[in-house]
Structures are given as structure tokens and as C-alpha cells.
C-alpha positions in Angstrom: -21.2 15.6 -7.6 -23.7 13.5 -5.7 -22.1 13.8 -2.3 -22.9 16.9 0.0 -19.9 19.3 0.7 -20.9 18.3 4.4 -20.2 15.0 4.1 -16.8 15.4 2.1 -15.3 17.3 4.3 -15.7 15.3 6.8 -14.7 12.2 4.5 -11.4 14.2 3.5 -10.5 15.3 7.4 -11.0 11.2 8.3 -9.2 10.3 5.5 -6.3 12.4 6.3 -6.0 11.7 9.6 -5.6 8.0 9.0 -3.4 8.6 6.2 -1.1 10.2 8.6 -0.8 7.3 10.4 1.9 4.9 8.6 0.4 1.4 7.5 1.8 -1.4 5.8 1.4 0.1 2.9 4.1 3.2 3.9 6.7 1.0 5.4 6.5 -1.1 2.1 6.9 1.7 0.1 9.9 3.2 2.4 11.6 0.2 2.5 11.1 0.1 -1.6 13.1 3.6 -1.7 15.8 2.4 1.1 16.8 -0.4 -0.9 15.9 0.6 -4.6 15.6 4.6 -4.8 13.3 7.2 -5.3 11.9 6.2 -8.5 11.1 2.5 -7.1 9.4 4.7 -4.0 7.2 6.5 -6.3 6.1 3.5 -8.8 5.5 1.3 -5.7 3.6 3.6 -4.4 1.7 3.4 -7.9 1.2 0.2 -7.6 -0.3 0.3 -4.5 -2.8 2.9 -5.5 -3.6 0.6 -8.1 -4.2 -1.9 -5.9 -6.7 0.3 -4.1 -9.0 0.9 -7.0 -9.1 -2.8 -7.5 -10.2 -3.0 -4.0 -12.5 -0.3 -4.6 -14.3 -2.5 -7.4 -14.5 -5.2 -5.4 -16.0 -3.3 -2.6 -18.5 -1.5 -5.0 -19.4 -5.0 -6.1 -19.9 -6.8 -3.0 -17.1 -9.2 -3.1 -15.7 -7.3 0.0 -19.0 -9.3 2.2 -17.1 -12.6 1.3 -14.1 -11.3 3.0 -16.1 -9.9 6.0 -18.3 -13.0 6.8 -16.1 -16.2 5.7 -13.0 -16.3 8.4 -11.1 -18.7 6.2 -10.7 -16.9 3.1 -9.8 -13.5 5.0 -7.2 -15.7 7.2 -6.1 -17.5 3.7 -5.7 -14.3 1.8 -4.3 -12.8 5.0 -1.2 -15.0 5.3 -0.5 -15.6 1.5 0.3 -11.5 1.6 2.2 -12.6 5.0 4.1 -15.1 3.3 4.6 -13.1 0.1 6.2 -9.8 1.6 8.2 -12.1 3.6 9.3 -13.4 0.6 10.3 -9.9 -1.0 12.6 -9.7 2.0 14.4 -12.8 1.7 14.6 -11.7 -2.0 16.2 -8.6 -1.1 18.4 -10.0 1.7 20.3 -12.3 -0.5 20.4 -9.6 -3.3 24.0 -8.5 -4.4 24.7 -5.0 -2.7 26.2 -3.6 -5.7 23.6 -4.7 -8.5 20.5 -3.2 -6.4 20.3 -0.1 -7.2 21.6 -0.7 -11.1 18.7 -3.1 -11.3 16.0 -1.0 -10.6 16.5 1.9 -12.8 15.4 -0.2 -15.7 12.2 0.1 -17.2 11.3 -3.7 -16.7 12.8 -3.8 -13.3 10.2 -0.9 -12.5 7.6 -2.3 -14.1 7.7 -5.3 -11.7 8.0 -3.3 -8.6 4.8 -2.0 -9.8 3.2 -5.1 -9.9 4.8 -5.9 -6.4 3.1 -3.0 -5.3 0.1 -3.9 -6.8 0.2 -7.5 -5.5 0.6 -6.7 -2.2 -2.0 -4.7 -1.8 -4.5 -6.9 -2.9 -3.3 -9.3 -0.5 -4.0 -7.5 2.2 -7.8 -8.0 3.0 -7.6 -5.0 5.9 -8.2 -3.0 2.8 -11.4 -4.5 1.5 -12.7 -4.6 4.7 -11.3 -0.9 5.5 -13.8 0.3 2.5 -16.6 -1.7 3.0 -16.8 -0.3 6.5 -15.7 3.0 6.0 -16.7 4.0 2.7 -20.6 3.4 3.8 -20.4 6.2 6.1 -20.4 9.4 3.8 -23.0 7.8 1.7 -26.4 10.0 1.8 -29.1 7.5 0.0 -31.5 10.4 0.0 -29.0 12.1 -2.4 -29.7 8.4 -4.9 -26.7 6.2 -6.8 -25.6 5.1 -3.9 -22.8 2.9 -5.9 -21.4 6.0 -7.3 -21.2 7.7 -4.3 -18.8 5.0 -3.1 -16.8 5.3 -6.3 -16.7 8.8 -5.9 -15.8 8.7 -2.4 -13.2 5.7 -3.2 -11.6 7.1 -6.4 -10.6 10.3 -4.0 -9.4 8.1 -1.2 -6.8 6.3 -3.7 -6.0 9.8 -5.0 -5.0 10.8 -1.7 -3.2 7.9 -0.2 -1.4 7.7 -3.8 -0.2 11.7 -2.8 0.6 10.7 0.7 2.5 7.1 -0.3 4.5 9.4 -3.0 5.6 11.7 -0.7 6.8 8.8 1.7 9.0 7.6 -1.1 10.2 10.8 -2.1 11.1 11.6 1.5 12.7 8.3 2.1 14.6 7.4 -1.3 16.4 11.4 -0.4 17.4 10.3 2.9 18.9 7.3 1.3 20.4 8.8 -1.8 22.7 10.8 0.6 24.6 7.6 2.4 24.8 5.4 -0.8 28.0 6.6 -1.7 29.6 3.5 1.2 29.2 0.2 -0.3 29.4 -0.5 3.6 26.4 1.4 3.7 24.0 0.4 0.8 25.3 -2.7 2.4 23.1 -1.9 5.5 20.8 -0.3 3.8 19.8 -3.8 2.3 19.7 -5.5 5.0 17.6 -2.9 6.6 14.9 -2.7 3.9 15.3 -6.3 3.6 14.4 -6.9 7.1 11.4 -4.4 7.1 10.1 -6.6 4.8 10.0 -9.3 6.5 9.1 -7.8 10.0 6.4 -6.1 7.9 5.5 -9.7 6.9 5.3 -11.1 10.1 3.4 -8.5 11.8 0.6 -8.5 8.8 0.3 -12.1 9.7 -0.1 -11.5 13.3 -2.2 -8.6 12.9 -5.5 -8.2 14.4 -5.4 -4.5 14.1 -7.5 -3.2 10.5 -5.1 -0.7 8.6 -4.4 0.6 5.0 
């Protein structure tokens, strides 16, 4: 390993600490387990960890500068991840209460959760900007490959926000599972992961605070 034990712990302890903070990330997974169940929780939160290492790249290859120093493309790719979560929730919204949760226990019903995951993620440009100023910080040139220092650094980043997203899902698809017996209910339930979505949307768009 080319990175000091120094300098990872001090990676891991900031890492953690702003991984207990919730993000948009967390309440998009949460609101994926609400409405959809464990097992939506969990692969959205794959998908999101997915979308990390494709950050990650990006970052390692400089394509996060773009982002940092053009204000129209990070406003552009800013609101299409606005407008697409929004979407999501309007999807949800006007979703039949009692075909959710029989439509996403299939295989290719999870499999596009997974790419909703994925998606959004990659439209939120907080992330490449997250790792191309955060990243930097725990690099020691002196130590050489400064690119795979970053890869090392990011790889165990997505490791651990994939551990703390999963947990998150687990924790909020239980909660759930317990009250979906009332059609009245999962009936709420909807409309409240429905409307996450869409607040989550909303507030993404009017951002100006940089989060996972």
C-alpha cells in the first residue's frame, strides 16, 4: 500500500464522520426501501456505489476539473439529476399501491433500481467535485503514483459508503416491512417515499451546500 497508516486513518475517521451525516444519496436509498423493500434498499444502494467508482474514474482522470471550472455544465448536470429524481417520485406517486411491492421483487424490476441508483448518482456533480477536493488531501507525492493513491483512497471510500448506504436500507426496509400488512398504510408509505423523492429533487436543485 502506497499510503501511510498516518494518513489513512485520518482518511477513514473523515470519511466516517461525513458518512454519518445523511446525504442525498441515504434519503434516496431510504425512500427506495419505504416504498419497495429491503432488497430494493440494498441494490440501490449498489447502484449508487457504482456510481461512485464511475465518479472515481472520472476524478482520477481529470474530467472532475470540467465540472469544477465551467458553471454551466455543473448547473446543467445539476438540475437534469433535479429533474430526474423528481421524476422517480411522480413515478412512484401514481404507482398502484398494491403492485409496488410485487413489482420489485423481480429480477428485472431490481435490476432497474440498480440502474436508478446508478443514474442518480452520476447526476449529482457534488460527488465529482466531493473527490476532486477531498480525495487530494491524503495523497503524500513523496510516497510516488499519486493516481493510485487516489484510487486506493477512492475504492475504500465507495467500500464504505456502500457499508453505510446498506445498512440504511436494511434499517429502513425493517421499519417498513412491519406496517405493510394495511393497504391504508403501504398506501402512505407511497406517498411518503414518493414525496421524498421529490422534495429530495427539489432541494438538490436548490442546493448550494456540497454533499455525497
Amino acid at each position: 500500500m502506497l499510503i501511510s497508516y498516518s494518513s489513512l486513518l485520518l482518511f477513514v475517521t473523515g470519511a466516517a464522520i461525513l458518512l454519518v451525516i445523511p446525504g442525498p444519496a441515504v434519503f434516496y436509498i431510504v425512500s427506495r426501501s419505504v416504498g419497495h423493500g429491503r432488497a430494493a434498499g440494498l441494490v440501490s444502494a449498489m447502484g449508487i456505489a457504482a456510481g461512485t467508482l464511475f465518479h472515481l474514474a472520472a476524478a482520477t482522470l481529470g474530467l472532475s476539473a470540467l465540472l469544477a471550472s465551467s458553471a454551466l455544465v455543473f448547473q446543467f448536470v445539476k438540475y437534469l439529476g433535479a429533474a430526474y429524481l423528481v421524476y422517480l417520485g411522480i413515478r412512484v406517486l401514481r404507482s398502484d399501491v398494491t403492485l409496488v411491492l410485487e413489482a420489485a421483487n423481480g429480477e428485472r424490476q431490481l435490476a432497474h433500481i440498480f440502474g436508478h441508483g446508478v443514474l442518480v448518482n452520476l447526476l449529482n456533480p457534488k460527488t465529482a467535485l466531493f473527490f476532486l477536493a477531498f480525495l487530494p488531501q491524503f495523497v503524500a507525492p513523496a510516497r510516488g503514483h499519486a493516481t493510485l493513491q487516489i484510487l486506493q483512497l477512492g475504492v475504500l471510500f465507495a467500500l464504505m459508503g456502500w457499508c453505510s448506504d446498506s445498512m440504511w436500507a436494511l434499517l429502513a426496509g425493517t421499519v417498513a416491512e412491519r406496517i405493510r400488512g394495511s393497504v391504508r398504510l403501504r398506501r402512505t408509505q407511497r406517498n411518503l417515499s414518493g414525496g421524498a423523492l421529490i422534495e429530495l429533487g427539489l432541494a438538490t436543485a436548490f442546493s448550494g451546500v456540497r454533499s455525497k
